[in-house]
N, C-alpha and C positions, 0 to 999 in steps of 0.2 A: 965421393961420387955416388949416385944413384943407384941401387943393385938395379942390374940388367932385367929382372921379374918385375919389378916395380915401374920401370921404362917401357915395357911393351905394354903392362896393363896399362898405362895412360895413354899411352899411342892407339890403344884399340877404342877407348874409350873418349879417345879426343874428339873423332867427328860426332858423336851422340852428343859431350857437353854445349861444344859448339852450336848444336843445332839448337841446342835448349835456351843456348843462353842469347841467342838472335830472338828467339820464338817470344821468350819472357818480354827483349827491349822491345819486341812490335807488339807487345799487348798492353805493356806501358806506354807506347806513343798513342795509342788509339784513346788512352785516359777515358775509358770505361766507367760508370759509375757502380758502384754497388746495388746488386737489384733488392737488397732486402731479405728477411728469410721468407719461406714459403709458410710460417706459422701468420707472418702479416701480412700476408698476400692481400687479403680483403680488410683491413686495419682502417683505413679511412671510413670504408661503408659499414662495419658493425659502430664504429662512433657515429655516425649520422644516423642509421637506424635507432629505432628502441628498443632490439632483442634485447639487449645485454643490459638495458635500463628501466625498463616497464616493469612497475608493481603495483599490487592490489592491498586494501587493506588501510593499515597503517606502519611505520615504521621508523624509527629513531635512532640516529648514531653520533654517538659523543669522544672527540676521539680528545687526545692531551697529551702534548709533545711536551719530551722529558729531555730531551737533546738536542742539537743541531749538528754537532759535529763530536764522535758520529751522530745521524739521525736516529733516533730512538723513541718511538709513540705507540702508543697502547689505545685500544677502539675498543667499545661495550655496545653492542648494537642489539636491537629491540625489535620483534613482527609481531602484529598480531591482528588478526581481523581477517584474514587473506581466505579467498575461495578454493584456493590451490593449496595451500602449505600451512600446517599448523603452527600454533604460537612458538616464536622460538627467541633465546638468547644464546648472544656468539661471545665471546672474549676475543681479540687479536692481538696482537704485538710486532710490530716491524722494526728491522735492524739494518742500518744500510751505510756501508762502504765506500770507497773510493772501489773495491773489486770485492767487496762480500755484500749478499742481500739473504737477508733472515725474514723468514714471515712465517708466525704460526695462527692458529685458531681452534678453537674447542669451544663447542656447542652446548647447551644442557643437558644433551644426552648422554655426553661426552665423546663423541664424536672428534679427534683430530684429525686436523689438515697442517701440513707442513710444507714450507717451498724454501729450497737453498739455490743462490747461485755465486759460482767464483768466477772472475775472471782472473785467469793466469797473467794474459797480455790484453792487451787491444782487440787482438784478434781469438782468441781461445778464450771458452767458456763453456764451461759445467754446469749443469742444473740438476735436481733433483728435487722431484715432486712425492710427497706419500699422503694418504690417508689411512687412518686406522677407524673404525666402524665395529660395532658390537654387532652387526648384522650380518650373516653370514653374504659372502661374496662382494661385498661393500669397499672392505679396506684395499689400497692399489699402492701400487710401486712405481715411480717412472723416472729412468735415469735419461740423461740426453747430452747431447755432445755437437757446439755447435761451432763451428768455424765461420769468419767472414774473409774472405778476400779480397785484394783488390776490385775487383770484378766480378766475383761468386760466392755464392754461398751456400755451405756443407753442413749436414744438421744429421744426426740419427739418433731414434730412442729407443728405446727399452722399457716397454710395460709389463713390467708382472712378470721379468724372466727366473726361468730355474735350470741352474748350473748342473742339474741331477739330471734332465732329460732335455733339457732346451726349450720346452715350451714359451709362450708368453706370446707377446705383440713385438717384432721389429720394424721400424719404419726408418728410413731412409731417404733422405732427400737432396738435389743438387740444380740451383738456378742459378743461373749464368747468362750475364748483361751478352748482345750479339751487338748494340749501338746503343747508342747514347738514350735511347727511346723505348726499345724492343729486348726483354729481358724472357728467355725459353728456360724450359726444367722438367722434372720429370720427380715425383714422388712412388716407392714403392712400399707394399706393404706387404709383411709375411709374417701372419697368422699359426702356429704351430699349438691348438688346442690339447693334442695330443700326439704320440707317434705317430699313430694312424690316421689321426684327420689334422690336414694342413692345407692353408689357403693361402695363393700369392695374386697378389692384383697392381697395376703400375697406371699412376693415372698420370694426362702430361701436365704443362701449367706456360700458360704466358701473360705476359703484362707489357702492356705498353703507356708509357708515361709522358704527356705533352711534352712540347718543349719549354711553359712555363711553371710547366709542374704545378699545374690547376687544373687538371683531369685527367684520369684514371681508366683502364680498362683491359680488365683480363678473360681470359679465356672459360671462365668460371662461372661467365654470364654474369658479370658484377661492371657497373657506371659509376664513377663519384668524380663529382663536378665542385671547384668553387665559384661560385656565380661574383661572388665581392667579397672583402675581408670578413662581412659577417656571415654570410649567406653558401651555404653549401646543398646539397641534394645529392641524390645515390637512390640506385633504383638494383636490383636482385632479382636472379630468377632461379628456382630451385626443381630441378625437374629430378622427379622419383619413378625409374624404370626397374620396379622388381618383377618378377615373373607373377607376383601375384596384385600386383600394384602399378598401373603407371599413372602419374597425375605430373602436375606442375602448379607453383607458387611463386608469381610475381609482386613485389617488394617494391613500393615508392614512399623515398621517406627524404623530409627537408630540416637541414636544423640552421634556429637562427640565433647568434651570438651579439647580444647587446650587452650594455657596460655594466650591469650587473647580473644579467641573468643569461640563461640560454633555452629554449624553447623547440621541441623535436615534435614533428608531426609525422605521421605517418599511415599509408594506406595499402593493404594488400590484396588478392583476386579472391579470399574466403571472405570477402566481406563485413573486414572488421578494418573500424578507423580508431586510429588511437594517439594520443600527447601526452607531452610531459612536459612541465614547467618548473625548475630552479631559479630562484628566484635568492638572491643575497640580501641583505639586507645591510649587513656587514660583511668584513671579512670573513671572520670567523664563525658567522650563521647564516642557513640556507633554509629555505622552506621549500618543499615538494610537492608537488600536487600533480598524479594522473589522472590519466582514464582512458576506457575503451569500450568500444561500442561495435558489439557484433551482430548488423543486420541479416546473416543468414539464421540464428540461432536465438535474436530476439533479446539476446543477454546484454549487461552494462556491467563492466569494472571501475571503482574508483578507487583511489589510494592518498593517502597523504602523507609526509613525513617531515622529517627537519633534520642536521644537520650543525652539529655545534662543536666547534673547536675551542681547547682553550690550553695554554699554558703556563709553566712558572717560571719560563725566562725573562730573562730582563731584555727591553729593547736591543742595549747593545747586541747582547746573544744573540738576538731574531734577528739581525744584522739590521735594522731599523737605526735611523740617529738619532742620539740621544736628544731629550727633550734640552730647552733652556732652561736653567732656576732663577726661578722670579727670589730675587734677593727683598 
């Protein structure tokens, strides 16, 4: 029989399971979709812009898969000409899992950057980001811990903490689908420089997603539209309200996908218009070519590069069919 202590804790505890466990099947019937982490909030509009892709100069990257299963490839990339950034060579190497990703890189300065992540399950995942830097304040730590739910999703990191006094960066975050459409959240952040100087700031966040999930729009001042299978566009506004600064920066950019290339144009309120053009030739070769053109300032960047894969698998391996032999 059941000890008698054992019997009332469950009886006291019965109408809270209860409740939970109705609460859970009506959040399952409403089949919620996952809204995404708040790191990709704006995911579609940095790939149609050209922040993350515009360069000046010249630049070369030759990468050569040495695996597939696991994946395993090593990159030697090459700048140089750039009005911004001096000549540089990077080494990288990627390693990747059904639930582990490896990626490192070192610079010629020797400069490392390292990224790990595990997946436990489906839904649980670890990450850890470092740099190390021969310059003082350069090198960073960043652990993170990120969960997906059914219908939410739970994220917190950890830059640069120390277990002697707590300092570092915490950030924290939790968005959560309300309909099929409309996905709310809330990011916080706490700042602990020192004992005595410590900063907390909580900003909110929402996204609402068509219902054919061809356009985009969040609370963030961010648009990204598909106009047709190749054609997209995304427009950004970035408004800076410091006490000693207030200004604003709108963001119109279009990228167009043809069967071998893809082509990003883009234009913003400082008066600079700028593109990019990838262009394949083959699989395994790309050629690059930008530029931009800033009419407040009178200036013009241009850039070029290429893009060459190559390795020593055999078709089969590249999962490719095997050719016929001409007898």
């Amino acid at each position: 029989s059941v000890p008698s202590h054992l019997s009332e804790k469950h009886s006291f505890f019965s109408p809270v399971t209860t409740l939970y466990t109705r609460f859970s099947q009506w959040r399952r019937s409403l089949d919620l979709p996952n809204p995404g982490t708040v790191e990709n909030l704006q995911k579609e509009v940095k790939l149609t812009h050209l922040t993350n892709f515009m360069f000046d100069g010249a630049k070369a990257d030759l990468t050569k898969s040495l695996s597939m299963v696991p994946a395993f490839q090593v990159t030697h990339s090459f700048s140089l000409g750039s009005q911004t950034a001096p000549p540089a060579y990077n080494f990288g190497a990627v390693y990747a899992t059904n639930s582990v990703f490896l990626q490192g890189s070192v610079d010629h300065e020797g400069n490392v950057n390292a990224r790990c992540n595990r997946g436990w399950s489906e839904h649980f995942i670890s990450k850890m980001q470092a740099q190390l830097s021969h310059q003082p304040g350069h090198s960073m730590l960043q652990l993170e811990q990120d969960y997906q739910g059914q219908d939410y999703a739970l994220n917190f990191k950890a830059v640069n903490p120390s277990p002697s006094d707590l300092s570092g960066i915490y950030i924290g975050s939790y968005f959560q689908s309300v309909t099929k459409n409309l996905a709310l959240g809330f990011e916080s952040l706490y700042q602990r420089q020192s004992p005595e100087l410590t900063e907390f700031a909580t900003s909110y966040l929402a996204k609402y997603t068509g219902t054919k999930k061809d356009w985009i729009a969040t609370a963030q001042t961010t648009y990204w539209q598909k106009l047709s299978d190749k054609v997209e566009v995304a427009a950004d506004l970035q408004v800076i309200a410091a006490p000693s600064r207030r200004d604003a920066i709108a963001t119109l950019g279009a990228k167009y996908d043809l069967r071998m290339s893809t082509f990003r144009a883009q234009l913003d309120s400082t008066g600079k218009v700028s593109a990019l053009l990838e262009q394949r030739f083959v699989p395994t070769f790309a050629f690059l070519v930008s530029g931009e053109v800033d009419h407040f300032k009178n200036a013009a960047k241009v850039g070029v590069g290429v893009m060459i894969e190559s390795s020593n698998l055999t078709p089969e391996e590249m999962g490719a069919p095997p050719q016929p032999q001409i007898i």
